[in-house]
C-alpha positions in Angstrom: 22.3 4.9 -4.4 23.1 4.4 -1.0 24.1 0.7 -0.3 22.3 -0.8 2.1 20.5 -4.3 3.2 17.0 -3.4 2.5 17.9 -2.0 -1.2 19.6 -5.2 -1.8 17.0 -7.2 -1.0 14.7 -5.4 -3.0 17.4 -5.7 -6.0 17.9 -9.9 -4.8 14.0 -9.8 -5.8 14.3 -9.0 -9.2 18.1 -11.3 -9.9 15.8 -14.5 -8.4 13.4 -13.7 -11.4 15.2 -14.9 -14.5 16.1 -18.5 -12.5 12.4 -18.5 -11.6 11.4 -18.0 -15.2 13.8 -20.4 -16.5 12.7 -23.0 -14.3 9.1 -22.5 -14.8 10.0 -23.5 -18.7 11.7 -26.7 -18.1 9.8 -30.0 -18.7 7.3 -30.6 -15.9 7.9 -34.2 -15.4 11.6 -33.0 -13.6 10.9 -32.5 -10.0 14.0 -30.5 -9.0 13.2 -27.7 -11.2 9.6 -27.3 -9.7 11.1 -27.5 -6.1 14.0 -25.1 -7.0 11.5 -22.7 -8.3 9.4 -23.1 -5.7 12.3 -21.8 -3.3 13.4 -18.9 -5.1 9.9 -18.0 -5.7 9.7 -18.4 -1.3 13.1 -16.1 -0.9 12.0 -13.2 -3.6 8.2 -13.7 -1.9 10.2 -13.2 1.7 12.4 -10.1 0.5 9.1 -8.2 -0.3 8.4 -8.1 3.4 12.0 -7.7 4.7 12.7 -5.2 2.8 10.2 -2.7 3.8 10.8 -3.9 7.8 14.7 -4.0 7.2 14.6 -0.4 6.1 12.1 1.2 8.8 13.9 -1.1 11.5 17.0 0.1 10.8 16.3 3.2 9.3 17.6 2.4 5.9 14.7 4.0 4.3 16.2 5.8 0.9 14.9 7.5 -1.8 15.8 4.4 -4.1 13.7 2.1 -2.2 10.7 4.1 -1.9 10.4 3.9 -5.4 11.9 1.1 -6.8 10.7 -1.2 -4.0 6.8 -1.1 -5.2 8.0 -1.3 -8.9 10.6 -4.2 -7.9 7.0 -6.1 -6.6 4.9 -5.7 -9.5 7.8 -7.0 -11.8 8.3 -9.9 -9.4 4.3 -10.7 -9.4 3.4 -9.7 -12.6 6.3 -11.5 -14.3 5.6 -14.6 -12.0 1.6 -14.9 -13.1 2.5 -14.2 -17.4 4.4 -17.2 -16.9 2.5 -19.2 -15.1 0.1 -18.8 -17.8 2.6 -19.2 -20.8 3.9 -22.6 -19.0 0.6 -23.9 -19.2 0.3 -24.4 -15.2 -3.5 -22.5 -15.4 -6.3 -23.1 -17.7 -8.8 -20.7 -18.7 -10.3 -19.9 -15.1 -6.7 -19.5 -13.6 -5.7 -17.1 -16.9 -9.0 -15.1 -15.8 -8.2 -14.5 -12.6 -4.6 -14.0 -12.9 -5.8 -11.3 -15.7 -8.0 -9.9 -12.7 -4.9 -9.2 -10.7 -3.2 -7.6 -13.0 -6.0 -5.4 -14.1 -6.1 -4.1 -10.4 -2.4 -4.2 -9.5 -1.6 -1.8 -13.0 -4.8 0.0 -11.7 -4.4 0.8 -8.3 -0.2 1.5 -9.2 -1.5 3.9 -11.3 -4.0 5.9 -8.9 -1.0 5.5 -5.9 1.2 7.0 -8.3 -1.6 9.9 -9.6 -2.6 10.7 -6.1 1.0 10.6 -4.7 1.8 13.6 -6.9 -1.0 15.4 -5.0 0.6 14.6 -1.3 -2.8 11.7 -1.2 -1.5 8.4 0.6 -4.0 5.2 0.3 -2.9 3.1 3.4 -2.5 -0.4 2.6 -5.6 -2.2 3.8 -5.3 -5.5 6.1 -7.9 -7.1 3.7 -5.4 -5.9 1.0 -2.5 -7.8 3.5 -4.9 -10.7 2.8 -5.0 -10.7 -0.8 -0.9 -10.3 -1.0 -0.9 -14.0 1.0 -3.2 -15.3 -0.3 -1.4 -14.6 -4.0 1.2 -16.0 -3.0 0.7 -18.7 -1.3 -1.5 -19.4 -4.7 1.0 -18.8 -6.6 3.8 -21.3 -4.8 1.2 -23.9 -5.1 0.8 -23.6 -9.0 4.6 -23.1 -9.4 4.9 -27.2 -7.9 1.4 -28.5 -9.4 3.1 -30.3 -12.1 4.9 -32.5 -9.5 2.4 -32.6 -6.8 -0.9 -34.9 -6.5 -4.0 -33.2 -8.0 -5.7 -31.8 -5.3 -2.7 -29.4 -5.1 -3.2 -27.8 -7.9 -7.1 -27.5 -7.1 -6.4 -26.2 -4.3 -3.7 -24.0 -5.6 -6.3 -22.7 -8.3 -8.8 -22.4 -5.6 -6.3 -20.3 -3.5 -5.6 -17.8 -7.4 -9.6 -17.4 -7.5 -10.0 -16.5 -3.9 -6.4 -13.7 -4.6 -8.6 -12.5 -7.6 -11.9 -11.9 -6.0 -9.8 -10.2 -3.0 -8.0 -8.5 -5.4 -11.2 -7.1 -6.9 -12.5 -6.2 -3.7 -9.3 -4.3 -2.2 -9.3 -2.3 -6.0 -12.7 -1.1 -5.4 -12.0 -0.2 -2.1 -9.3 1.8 -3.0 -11.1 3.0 -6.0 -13.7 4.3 -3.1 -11.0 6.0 -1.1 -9.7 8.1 -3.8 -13.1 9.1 -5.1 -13.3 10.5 -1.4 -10.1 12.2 -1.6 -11.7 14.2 -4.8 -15.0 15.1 -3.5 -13.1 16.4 0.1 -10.6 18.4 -2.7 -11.4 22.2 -3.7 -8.7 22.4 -5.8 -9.2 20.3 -9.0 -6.5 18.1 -9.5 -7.9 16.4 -12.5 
């Protein structure tokens, strides 16, 4: 692998994730530990977008980050939401709509990484853009709720419902744009 800045911030993204898990476990009443989190959760959060500028900027794009980068996200998100879960931070709404977004995010990884063997690209929506803030500004919130007045967290869960139901919508939108890449197809890929 080829050394570069966007690769290691990609790579900083997943070493911020055992803190961030650790933190998330420690008793709820201990300020710091929310606040720490909540700024490692804010630098791994920012190296998602640096990365992917950093290496078209500079033109550090490897071979390494175009496919560890997306799998380097959905370890960093997916890892992020189980815990938020298993620490207790969601009840049953915020475990349904966390279960929502991973549905779609194993989903649509899935199709990208079907279609990609057949030279089929789904461009990354801007209402999909959306649904990516949204997450995680959603998710911040719910890492500090324990330590923050209660209309943080209802806003914070209000935040992880609107991510779901975006979430939902972008997955059937991409669901839509592959079926169109089939029907245009002669050759059968299935």
């Amino acid at each position: 692998m080829k050394k570069n800045l966007a690769n290691k911030l990609t790579l900083t993204r997943l070493a911020l994730l055992p803190f961030i898990i650790i933190l998330l476990f420690l008793p709820e009443h201990w300020a710091w530990a929310a606040w720490t989190c909540l700024v490692l959760y804010i630098i791994g959060a920012l190296t998602d977008f640096l990365d992917g500028w950093v290496a078209r900027k500079f033109d550090q794009v490897t071979e390494f980050g175009k496919l560890f980068d997306p799998i380097a996200d959905k370890i960093f998100v997916v890892a992020i939401l189980v815990m938020l879960i298993e620490s207790g931070r969601v009840e049953w709404i915020g475990t349904l709509a966390i279960l929502v977004i991973l549905v779609r995010e194993f989903t649509i990884s899935g199709l990208r990484e079907f279609l990609g063997g057949h030279d089929i690209k789904l461009p990354v929506t801007s209402l999909a853009k959306w649904k990516t803030a949204t997450q995680m500004l959603a998710t911040g919130l719910l890492i500090i709720s324990p330590v923050t007045p209660l209309y943080i967290d209802l806003f914070g869960l209000g935040c992880l419902i609107a991510a779901a139901s975006l979430t939902a919508l972008t997955g059937w939108h991409y669901l839509q744009g592959a079926l169109e890449h089939f029907k245009k197809s002669h050759d059968d890929i299935l």
